[in-house]
N, C-alpha and C positions, 0 to 999 in steps of 0.2 A: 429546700430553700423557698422554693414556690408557695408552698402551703403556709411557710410562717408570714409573707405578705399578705394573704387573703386572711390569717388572722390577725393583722393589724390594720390592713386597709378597711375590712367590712366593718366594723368598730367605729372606726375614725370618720367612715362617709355615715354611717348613724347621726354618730356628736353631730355630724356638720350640718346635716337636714333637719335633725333636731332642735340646732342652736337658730339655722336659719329662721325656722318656722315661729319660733317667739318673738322675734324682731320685723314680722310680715306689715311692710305699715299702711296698710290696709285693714286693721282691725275693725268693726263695727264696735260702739261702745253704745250703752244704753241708758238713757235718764233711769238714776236710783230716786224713789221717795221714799221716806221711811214716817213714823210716828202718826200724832195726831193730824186731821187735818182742821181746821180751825178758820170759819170766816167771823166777817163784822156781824152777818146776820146774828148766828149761833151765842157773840157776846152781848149783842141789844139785848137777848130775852131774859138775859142773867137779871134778878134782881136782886137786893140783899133782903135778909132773912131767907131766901131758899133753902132747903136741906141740902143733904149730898146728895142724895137719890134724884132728889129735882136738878140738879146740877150736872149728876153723871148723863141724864135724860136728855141734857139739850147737848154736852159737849161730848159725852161720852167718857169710858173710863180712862184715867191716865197708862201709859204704857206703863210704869213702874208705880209699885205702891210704895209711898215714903213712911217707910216701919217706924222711923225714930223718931218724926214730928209730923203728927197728922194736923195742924193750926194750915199744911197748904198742898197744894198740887201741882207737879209741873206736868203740864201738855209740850211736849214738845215735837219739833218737824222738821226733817231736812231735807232737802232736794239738791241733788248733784245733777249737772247739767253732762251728760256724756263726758262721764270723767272726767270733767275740767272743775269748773269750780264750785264748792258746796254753798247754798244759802239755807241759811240757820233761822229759826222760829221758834223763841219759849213763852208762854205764857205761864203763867203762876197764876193761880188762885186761890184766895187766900179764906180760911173760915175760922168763925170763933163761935166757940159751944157747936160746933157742928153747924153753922148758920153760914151761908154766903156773906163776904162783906164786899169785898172788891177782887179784882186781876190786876195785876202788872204786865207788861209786855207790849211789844206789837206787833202786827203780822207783817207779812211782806208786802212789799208794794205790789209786786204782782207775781201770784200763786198760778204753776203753770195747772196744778190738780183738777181748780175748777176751770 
């Protein structure tokens, strides 16, 4: 009778320190940044008619290449603040014949990166 408790109790104080331990709320959480980072400087130097190669050179390449319609590019960037809440960043860049024309977007107001 003895031995069937110690096969249910040792089990169950497992779960319970287990369960306890994901609920510890004292976690450290850590700022995530992910994608491109992108300031004002980087879009002054854009001019139209640059290439792509002139273009990748100042902003760098986009995280994902757009296979289906290469006329744009999106740079984009997020930053979560310790798990709480995400600020989002897209710029688009737009080309014709391969030529720089303009971007759309805007960056954040203030980018903890630089």
């Amino acid at each position: 009778m003895q031995k069937i408790r110690f096969k249910i109790l040792i089990p169950t104080l497992v779960l319970l320190l287990g369960t306890i331990g994901c609920s510890f709320p004292g976690v450290y959480k850590i700022n995530i940044q992910q994608g491109n980072i992108i300031t004002q400087d980087m879009l002054d130097q854009l001019k139209p008619g640059m290439n792509r190669r002139q273009v990748h050179f100042i902003l760098g390449n986009p995280l994902v290449d757009n296979v289906f319609d290469d006329s744009h590019e999106n740079y984009a960037y997020t930053y979560q603040h310790a798990g709480e809440k995400t600020d989002r960043q897209l710029i688009t860049v737009y080309f014709e014949e391969d030529k720089y024309t303009h971007f759309t977007g805007e960056l954040l107001d203030k980018n903890p990166a630089y």
